[in-house]
C-alpha positions in Angstrom: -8.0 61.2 30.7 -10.5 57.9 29.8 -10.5 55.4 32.5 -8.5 53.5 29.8 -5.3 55.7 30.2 -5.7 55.5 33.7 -5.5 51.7 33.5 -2.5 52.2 31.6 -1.2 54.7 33.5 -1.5 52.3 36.8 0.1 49.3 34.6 2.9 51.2 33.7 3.4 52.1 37.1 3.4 49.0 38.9 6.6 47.9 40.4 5.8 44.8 42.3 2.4 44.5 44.0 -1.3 45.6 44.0 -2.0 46.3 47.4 -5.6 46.2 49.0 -5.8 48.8 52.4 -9.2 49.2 53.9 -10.7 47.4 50.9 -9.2 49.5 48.5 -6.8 48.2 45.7 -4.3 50.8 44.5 -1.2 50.5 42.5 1.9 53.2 42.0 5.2 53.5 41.1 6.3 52.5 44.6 6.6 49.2 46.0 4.0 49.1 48.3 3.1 45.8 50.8 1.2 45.1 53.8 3.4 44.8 56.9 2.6 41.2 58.9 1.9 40.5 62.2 0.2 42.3 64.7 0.7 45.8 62.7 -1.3 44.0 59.4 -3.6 47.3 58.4 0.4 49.2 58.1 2.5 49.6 54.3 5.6 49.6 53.5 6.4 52.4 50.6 9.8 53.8 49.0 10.0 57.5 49.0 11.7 59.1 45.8 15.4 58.8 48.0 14.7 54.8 47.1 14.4 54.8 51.1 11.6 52.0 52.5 9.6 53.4 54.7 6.7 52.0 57.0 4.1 53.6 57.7 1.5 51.9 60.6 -1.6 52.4 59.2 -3.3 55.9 58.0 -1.7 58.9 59.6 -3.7 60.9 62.0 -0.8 64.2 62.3 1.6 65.0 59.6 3.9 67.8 59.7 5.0 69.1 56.1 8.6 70.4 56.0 8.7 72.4 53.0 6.2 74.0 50.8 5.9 71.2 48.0 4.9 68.3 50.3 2.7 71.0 52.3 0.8 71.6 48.2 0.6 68.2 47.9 -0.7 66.8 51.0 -3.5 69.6 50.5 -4.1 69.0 47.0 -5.3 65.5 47.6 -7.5 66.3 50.2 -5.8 65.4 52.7 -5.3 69.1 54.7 -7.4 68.5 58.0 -4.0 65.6 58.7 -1.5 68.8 58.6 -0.8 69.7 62.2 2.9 71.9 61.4 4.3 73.0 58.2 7.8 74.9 57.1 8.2 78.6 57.3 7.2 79.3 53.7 4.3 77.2 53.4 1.8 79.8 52.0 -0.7 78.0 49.6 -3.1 77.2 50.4 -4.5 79.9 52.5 -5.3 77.0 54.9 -1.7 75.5 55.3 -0.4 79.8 56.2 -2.1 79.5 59.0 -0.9 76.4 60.7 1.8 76.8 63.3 5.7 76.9 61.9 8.3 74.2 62.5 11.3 76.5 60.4 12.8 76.1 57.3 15.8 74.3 55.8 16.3 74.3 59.7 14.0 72.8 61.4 12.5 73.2 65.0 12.9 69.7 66.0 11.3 70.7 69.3 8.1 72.2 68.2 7.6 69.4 65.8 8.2 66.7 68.4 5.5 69.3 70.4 3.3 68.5 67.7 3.5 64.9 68.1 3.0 64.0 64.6 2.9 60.4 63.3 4.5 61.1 60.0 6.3 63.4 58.0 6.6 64.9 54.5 9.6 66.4 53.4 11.6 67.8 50.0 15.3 67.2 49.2 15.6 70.8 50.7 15.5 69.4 54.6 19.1 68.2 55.6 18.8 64.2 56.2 20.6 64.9 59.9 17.4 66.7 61.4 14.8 64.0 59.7 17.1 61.0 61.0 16.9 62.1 64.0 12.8 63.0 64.3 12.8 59.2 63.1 15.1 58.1 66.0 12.6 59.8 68.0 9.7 57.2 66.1 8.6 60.0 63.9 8.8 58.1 60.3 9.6 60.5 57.0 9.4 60.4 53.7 11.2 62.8 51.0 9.4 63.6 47.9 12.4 65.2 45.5 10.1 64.9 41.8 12.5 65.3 39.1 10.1 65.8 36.2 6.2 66.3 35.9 5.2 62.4 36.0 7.3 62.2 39.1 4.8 64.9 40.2 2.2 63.0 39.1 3.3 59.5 41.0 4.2 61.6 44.5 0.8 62.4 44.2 -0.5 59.3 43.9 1.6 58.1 46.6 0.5 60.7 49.2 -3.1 60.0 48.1 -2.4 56.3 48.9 -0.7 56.7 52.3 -3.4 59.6 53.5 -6.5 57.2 52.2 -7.4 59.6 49.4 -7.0 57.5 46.9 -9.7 58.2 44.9 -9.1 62.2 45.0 -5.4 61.8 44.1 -6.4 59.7 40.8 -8.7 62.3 40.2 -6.6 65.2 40.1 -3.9 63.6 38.6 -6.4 62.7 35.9 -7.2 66.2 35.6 -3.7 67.3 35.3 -2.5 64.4 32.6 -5.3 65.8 30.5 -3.9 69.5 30.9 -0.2 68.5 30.1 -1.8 66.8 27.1 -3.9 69.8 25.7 -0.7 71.9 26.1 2.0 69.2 24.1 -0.6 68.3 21.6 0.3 72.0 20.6 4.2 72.4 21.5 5.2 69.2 20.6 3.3 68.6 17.6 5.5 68.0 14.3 7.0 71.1 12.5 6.6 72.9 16.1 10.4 75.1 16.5 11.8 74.8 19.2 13.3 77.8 20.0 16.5 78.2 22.7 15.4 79.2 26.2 17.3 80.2 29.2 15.1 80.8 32.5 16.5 82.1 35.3 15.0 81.2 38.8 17.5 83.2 40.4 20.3 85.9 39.2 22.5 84.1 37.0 21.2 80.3 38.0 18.8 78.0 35.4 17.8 74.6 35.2 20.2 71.8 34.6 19.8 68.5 32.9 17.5 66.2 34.4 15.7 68.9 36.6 12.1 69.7 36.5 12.4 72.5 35.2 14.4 71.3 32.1 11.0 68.9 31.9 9.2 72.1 31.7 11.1 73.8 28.8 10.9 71.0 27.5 7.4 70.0 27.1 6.4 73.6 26.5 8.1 73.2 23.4 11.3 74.7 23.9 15.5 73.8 24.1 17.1 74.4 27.4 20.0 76.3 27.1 21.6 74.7 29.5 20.8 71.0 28.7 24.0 70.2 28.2 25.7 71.6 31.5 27.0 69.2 34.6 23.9 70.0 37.6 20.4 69.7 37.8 21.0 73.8 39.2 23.7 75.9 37.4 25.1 79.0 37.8 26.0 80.6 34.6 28.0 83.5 33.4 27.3 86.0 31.1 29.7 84.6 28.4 27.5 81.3 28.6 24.2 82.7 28.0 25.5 85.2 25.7 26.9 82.3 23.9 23.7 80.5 24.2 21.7 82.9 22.5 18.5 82.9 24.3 15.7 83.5 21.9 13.4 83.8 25.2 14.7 85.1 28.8 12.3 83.9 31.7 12.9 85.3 34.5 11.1 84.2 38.0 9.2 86.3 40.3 8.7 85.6 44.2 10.1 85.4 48.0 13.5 86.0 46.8 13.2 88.4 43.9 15.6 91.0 43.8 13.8 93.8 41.1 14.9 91.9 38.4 13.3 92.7 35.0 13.9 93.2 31.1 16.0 96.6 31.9 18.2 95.2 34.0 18.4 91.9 31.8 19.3 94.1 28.9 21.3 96.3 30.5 23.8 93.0 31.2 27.2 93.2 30.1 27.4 91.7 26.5 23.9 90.8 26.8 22.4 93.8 24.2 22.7 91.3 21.6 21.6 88.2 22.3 18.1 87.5 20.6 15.7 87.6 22.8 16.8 91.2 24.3 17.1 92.5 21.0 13.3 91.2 20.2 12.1 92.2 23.8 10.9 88.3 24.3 11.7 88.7 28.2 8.7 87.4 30.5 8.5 86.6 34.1 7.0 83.9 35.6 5.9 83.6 39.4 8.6 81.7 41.2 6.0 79.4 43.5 4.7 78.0 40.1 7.9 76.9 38.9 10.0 75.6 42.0 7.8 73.7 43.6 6.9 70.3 42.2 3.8 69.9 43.0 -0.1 70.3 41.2 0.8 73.7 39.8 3.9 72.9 37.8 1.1 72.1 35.8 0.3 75.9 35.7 3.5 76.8 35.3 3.7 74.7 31.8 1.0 76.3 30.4 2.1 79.5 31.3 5.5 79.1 30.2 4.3 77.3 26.6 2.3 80.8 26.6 5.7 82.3 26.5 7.8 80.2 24.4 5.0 79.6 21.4 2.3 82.3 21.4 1.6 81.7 18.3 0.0 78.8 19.3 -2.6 80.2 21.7 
């Protein structure tokens, strides 16, 4: 992206202040402001739960608490702070070999071993654990990105707090101009927009208003379930055969269960829907697409791959 769609990205952005730490200006969707008195080098941020957070100056040990933060933190250079992460942090190669602090439960006593000054979470963590870490003076924040420019501003925001400001703009740069090359194509005029049901997990999609509807989306496809009640929705197969799927993803990864195109066509009812009866069933790795962090970007081009080949 030109420096001047930066500057407009930053202006759009803004909520209430510019605010200079350690000489650096930086602005973000966030409300970010220098705390006063004797702790005057410390922010103040909200997290994407709306929650205000202050953070006293730079962090020196973070623990990451699920595998998006963990992406994140790394992704804007900021690895060498991670001192714990979740269970199935695995990418980078870096952040599988730091030591464990469990999953969706967490070991509150080996993170508290740790002695960690902040730390990142998803929406996955239950709020009871965190609350108490932060009764214990171990501030959090939750990143929980509901679309690819939320993506974008948490990792703006965790460039900000880690002092990598200048990395995060960079590779958020980088990624703005790769979400660009691929809608140029998908969402250019006369583009179809054909019907598309992806399935993260037997017999569960994407709801309205989750990233992954985002990612249909901009890769130039209609959610089947766009019009359903959750962000995550179990289906039936009288809903998708209703739908009529003209493309089946289907998600490979940690909890893959053999699923693939025989066993999607061998379905009840599901013989004729359009995309078995065409063969348009794909897979797509499962990391890629559930975790909201720099490679959703992979996984939109990968899935705009699928949904308009013609196009590539």
């Amino acid at each position: 992206m030109s420096s001047s769609g930066t500057g407009r990205r930053l202006t759009v952005w803004i909520v209430i202040a510019i605010v200079v730490v350690s000489g650096v200006a930086f602005a973000s969707g966030y409300y970010l402001g220098k705390l006063r008195g004797e702790d005057s080098a410390g922010i103040a941020v909200i997290d994407d739960y709306g929650r205000t957070i202050e953070i006293r100056g730079i962090p020196e040990r973070i623990v990451t608490t699920a595998p998006t933060p963990t992406e994140i933190v790394f992704a804007v250079g900021a690895g060498d702070l991670v001192v714990g992460v979740d269970d199935y942090s695995d990418y980078p190669l870096e952040a599988a070999a730091l030591p464990k602090v469990g999953n969706v439960e967490l070991n509150t006593e080996m993170i508290m071993a740790l002695s960690p000054d902040l730390i990142i979470s998803s929406d996955l963590v239950p709020l009871a654990q965190l609350q108490q870490l932060e009764e214990q003076g171990i501030p959090y924040i939750i990143l929980a990105a509901r679309t690819i420019n939320d993506v974008f501003k948490d990792l703006l925001m965790v460039g900000f707090i880690t002092g990598h400001v200048s990395e995060a703009n960079v590779l958020v740069d980088q990624l703005q101009s790769r979400v660009a090359a691929v809608t140029a194509k998908t969402l250019a005029e006369n583009v179809t927009k054909p019907r598309v049901y992806v399935e993260y997990y037997p017999m569960w999609t994407y709801g309205p208003e989750s990233f992954g509807d985002d990612l249909i989306r901009l890769a130039g496809g209609t959610n089947v379930a766009f019009n359903t009640s959750a962000e995550y929705v179990a289906v039936t197969d009288e809903f998708v055969i209703a739908q009529d799927p003209e493309v089946i993803v289907y998600t490979v990864g940690p909890t893959y269960d053999g699923t693939n195109p025989t066993t999607i066509s061998s379905r009840s009812g599901w013989s004729g829907i359009t995309a078995v009866v065409t063969g348009n069933i794909q897979s797509l790795d499962d990391n890629l697409i559930s975790r909201y962090g720099p490679r959703i970007v992979d996984a939109l081009e990968q899935l705009a791959l699928i949904v308009h080949p013609e196009l590539y």
